[in-house]
C-alpha positions in Angstrom: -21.0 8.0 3.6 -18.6 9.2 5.7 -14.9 7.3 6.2 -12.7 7.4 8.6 -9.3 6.7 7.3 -6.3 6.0 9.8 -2.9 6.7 8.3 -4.2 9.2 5.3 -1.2 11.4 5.6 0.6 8.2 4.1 1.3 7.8 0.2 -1.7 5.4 -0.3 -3.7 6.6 2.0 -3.4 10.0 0.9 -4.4 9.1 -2.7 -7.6 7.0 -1.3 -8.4 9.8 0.5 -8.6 12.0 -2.2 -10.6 9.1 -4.6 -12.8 9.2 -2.1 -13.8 12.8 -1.8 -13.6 13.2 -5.7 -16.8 10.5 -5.2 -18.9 12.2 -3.0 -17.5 10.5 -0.1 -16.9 12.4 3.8 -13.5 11.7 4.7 -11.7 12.0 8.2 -7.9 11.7 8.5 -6.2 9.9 12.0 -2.5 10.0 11.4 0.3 10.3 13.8 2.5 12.3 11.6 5.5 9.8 12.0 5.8 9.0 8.8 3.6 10.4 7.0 2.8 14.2 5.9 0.7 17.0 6.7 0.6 18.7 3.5 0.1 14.9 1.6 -3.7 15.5 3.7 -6.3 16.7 1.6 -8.0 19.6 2.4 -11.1 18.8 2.3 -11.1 16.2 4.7 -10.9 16.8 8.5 -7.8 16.1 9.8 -7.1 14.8 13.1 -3.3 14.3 14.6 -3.0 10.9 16.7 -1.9 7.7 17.8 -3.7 4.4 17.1 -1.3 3.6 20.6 -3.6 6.3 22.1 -6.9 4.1 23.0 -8.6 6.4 24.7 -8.3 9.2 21.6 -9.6 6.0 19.1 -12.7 5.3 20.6 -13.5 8.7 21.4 -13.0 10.1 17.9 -14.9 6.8 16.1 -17.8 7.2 18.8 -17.8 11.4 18.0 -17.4 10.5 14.0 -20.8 8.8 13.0 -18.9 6.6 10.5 -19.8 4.3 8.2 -16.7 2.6 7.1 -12.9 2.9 8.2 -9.4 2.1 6.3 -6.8 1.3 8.1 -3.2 2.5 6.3 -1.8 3.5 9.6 1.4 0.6 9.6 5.0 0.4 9.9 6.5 -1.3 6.4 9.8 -1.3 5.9 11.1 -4.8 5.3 14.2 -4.5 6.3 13.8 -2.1 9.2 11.1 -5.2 10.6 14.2 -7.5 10.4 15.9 -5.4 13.3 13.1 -4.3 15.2 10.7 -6.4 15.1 8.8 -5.7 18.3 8.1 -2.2 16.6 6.3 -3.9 13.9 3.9 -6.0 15.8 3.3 -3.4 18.3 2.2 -0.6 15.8 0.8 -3.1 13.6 -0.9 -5.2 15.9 -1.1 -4.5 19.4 -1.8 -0.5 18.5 -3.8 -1.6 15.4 -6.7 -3.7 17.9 -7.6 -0.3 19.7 -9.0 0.5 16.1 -10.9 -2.6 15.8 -12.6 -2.8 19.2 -13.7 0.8 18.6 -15.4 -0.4 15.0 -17.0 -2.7 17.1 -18.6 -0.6 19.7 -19.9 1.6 17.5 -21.1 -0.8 14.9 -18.9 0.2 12.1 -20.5 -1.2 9.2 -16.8 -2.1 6.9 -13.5 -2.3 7.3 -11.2 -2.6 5.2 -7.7 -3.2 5.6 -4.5 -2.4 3.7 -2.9 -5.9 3.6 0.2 -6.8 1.2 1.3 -9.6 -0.9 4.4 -10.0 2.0 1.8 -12.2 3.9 2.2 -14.8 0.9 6.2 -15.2 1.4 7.9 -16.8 -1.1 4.8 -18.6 -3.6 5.5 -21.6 -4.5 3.0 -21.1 -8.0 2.3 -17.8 -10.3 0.4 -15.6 -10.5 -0.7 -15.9 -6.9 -4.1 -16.6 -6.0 -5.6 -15.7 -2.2 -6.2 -19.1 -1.4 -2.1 -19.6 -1.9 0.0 -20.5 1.5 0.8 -17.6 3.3 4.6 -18.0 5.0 5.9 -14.3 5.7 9.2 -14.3 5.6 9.4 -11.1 7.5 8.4 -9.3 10.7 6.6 -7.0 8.2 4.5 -9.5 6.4 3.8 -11.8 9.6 2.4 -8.4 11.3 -0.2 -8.0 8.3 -1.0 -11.6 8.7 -1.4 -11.1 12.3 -4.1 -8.8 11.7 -5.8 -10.3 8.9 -6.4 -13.5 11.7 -7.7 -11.0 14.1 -10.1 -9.5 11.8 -11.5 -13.0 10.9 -11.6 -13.7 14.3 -13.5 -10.5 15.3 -16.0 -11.2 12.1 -16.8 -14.7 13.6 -17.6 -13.6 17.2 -18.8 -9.3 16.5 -19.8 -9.5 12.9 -17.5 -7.1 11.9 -17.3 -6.8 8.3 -13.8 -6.5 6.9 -12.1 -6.6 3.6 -8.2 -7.4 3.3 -6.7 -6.2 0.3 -3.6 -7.3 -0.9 -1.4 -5.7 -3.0 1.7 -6.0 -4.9 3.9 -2.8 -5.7 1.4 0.1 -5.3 3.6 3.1 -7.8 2.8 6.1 -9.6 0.9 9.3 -8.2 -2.6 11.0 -8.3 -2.8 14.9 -9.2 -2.4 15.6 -6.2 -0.4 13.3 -4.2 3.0 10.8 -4.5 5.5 9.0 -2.8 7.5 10.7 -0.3 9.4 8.0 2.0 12.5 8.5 4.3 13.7 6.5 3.7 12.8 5.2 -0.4 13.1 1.7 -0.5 10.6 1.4 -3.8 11.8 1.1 -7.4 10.2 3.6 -9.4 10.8 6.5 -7.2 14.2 5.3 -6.5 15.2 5.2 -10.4 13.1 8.8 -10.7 15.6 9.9 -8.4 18.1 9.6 -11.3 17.1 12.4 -13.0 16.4 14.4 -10.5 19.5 14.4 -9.6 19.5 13.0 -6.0 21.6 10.0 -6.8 24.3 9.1 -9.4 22.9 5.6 -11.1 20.1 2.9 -9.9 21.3 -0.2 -8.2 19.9 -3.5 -9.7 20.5 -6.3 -6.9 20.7 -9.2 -8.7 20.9 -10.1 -12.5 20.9 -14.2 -12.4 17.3 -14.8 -11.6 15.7 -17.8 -13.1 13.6 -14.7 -15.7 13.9 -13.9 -19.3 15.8 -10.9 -18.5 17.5 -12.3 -14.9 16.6 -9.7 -13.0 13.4 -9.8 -10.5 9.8 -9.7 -11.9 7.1 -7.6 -10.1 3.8 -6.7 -10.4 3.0 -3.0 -10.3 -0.7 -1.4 -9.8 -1.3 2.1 -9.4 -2.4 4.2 -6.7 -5.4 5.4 -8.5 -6.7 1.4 -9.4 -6.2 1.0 -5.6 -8.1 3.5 -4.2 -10.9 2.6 -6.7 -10.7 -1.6 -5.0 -10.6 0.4 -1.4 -13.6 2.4 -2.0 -15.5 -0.9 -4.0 -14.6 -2.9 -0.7 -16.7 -1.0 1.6 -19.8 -2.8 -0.2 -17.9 -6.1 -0.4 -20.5 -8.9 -1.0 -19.2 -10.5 1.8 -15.8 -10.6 4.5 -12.7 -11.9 3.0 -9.2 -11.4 1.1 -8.8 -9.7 -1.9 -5.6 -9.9 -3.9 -4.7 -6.4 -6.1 -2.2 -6.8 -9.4 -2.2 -5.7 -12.8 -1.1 -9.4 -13.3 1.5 -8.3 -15.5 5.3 -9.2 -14.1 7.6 -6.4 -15.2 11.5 -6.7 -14.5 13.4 -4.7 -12.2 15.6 -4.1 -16.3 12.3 -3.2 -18.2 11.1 -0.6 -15.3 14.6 1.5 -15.7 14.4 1.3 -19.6 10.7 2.6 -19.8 11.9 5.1 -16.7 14.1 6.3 -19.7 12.2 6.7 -22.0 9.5 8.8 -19.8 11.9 11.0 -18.6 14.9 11.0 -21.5 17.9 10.6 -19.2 20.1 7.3 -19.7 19.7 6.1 -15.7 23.3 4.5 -15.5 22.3 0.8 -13.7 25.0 -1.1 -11.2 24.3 -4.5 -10.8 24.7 -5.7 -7.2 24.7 -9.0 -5.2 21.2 -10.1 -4.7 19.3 -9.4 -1.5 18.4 -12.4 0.5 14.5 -13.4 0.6 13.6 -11.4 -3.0 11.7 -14.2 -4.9 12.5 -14.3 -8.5 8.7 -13.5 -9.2 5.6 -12.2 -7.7 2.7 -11.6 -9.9 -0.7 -11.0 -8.9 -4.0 -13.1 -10.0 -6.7 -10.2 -9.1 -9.8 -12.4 -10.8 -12.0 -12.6 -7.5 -11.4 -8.8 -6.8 -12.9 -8.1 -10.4 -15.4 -10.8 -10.2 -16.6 -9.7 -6.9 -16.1 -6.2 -6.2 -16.1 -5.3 -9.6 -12.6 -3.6 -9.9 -12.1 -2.4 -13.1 -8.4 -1.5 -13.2 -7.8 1.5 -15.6 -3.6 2.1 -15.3 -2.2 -1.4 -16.4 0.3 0.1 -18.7 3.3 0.4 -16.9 4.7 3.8 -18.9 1.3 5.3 -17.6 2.2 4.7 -14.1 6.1 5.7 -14.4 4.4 9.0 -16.5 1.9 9.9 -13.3 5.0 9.0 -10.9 7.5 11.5 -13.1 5.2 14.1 -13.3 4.6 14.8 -9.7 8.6 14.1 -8.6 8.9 17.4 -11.7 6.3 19.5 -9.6 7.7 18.2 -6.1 11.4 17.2 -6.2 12.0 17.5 -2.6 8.6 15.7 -2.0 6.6 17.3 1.0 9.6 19.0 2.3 9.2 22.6 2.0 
């Protein structure tokens, strides 16, 4: 099968990618290069530098391409960045984004599926979270994945287009080939990792009076390798819909740092800060239908194996992509 995979110079993307092609899979990359990286593109894929804003470039390459499936990585998601711009969130996300579904369309793409994100859900009012939970984003971010999870249930009832909608928690941890590289690092584990590389003094823990054993913020980490598996299973979904991705296993923002210590052996000194307004104490995954139905097998659910992958790439690549 051959994939077409917009935004595979990302960190997710870039590990799909490579899943992909270590299964037999033909793999083109679209990416614009704005945030992602042209050395996180494998090489054995075909790489192609562009805009989903450019329509004319989408539906030519997708009509050239001969593709059976496409992922779609290519979005803006920095929560807080959404809060003050917003209109650059549901122009990338959305308005950009629909060039890359009316192309699957008129060439009879036959899956798409869709890097969606537990930010739809908001703030849950039950745990774990199950897909048929209330989704009120309390962001720009999560209300642009929600956008676009409507208009591909809206192009499946009047094309046919197949989709799948994956959403995931905290994606973390690295593939052999490929990590996290952001500018900037907003995520935990490669903020704390920063520690002992020695790119910032101490960790800061926002927060220790949540309503949680510990009273700091529990989260639900997966790793980039158990995704990429659900992202290649979802191109032979059983049928269109939401998926949600988790280990289902809440760790605290306290328990990450003290296994980050023990992988790497350096004390990470910890500052505890005010909390950030909209961080729900807890936000754990139920993944049941995503292993019932697309048979997703998650193989990384220990939490030291995904800090381990994550350390030993930031060793190999302390400056990330940057040469």
């Amino acid at each position: 099968m051959k994939i077409f995979v917009a935004g595979g110079a990302g960190y997710i993307g870039s590990g799909c990618t490579e899943f992909l092609l270590n299964n037999g899979y033909e793999v083109t990359v679209f990416d614009s290069l704005i945030t992602g990286h042209r050395d996180a593109v494998d090489k054995r894929s075909e790489f192609i530098e562009g805009d989903l804003a450019d329509r004319k470039l989408v539906r030519t390459v997708i009509k050239n391409g001969d593709f059976d499936g496409i992922m779609h990585f290519a979005a803006f998601s920095l929560v807080g960045e959404s809060m003050t711009n917003p209109g650059k969130y549901f122009m990338n996300n959305n308005a950009h984004a629909l060039n890359l579904l009316d192309a699957a369309v008129e060439n009879n793409i036959k899956s798409f599926v869709f890097s969606s994100t537990a930010a739809t859900f908001g703030v849950p009012e039950k745990m774990p979270i199950t897909e048929d939970a209330q989704q009120h984003p309390i962001n720009p971010y999560g209300e642009s994945k929600l956008i676009f999870e409507k208009m591909l249930s809206w192009y499946n009832k009047i094309y046919g287009l197949k989709y799948t909608a994956l959403r995931y928690f905290n994606a973390a941890g690295a593939t052999e080939k490929f990590g996290e590289d952001h500018s900037p690092e907003t995520h935990l584990i490669p903020l704390i990792l920063q520690v002992p590389l020695g790119r910032r003094k101490s960790i800061k823990i926002f927060g220790d009076d949540y309503d949680t054993p510990d009273g700091t913020c529990l989260r639900d980490y997966i790793h980039i390798l158990d995704l990429a598996q659900a992202h290649m299973l979802a191109l032979d979904a059983p049928r269109s819909g939401h998926y949600n991705l988790g280990c289902g296993n809440g760790y605290s923002v306290k328990e990450i740092i003290e296994v980050a210590r023990k992988v790497t052996g350096h004390p990470i000194p910890a500052e505890v800060e005010a909390k950030r307004s909209g961080d729900p104490a807890e936000l754990i995954a139920d993944s049941t239908l995503a292993k019932k139905e697309l048979l997703w097998s998650p193989k990384y659910e220990n939490v030291e194996d995904i800090i381990s992958s994550a350390w030993e790439w930031f060793k190999k690549n302390p400056d990330g992509y940057s040469k």
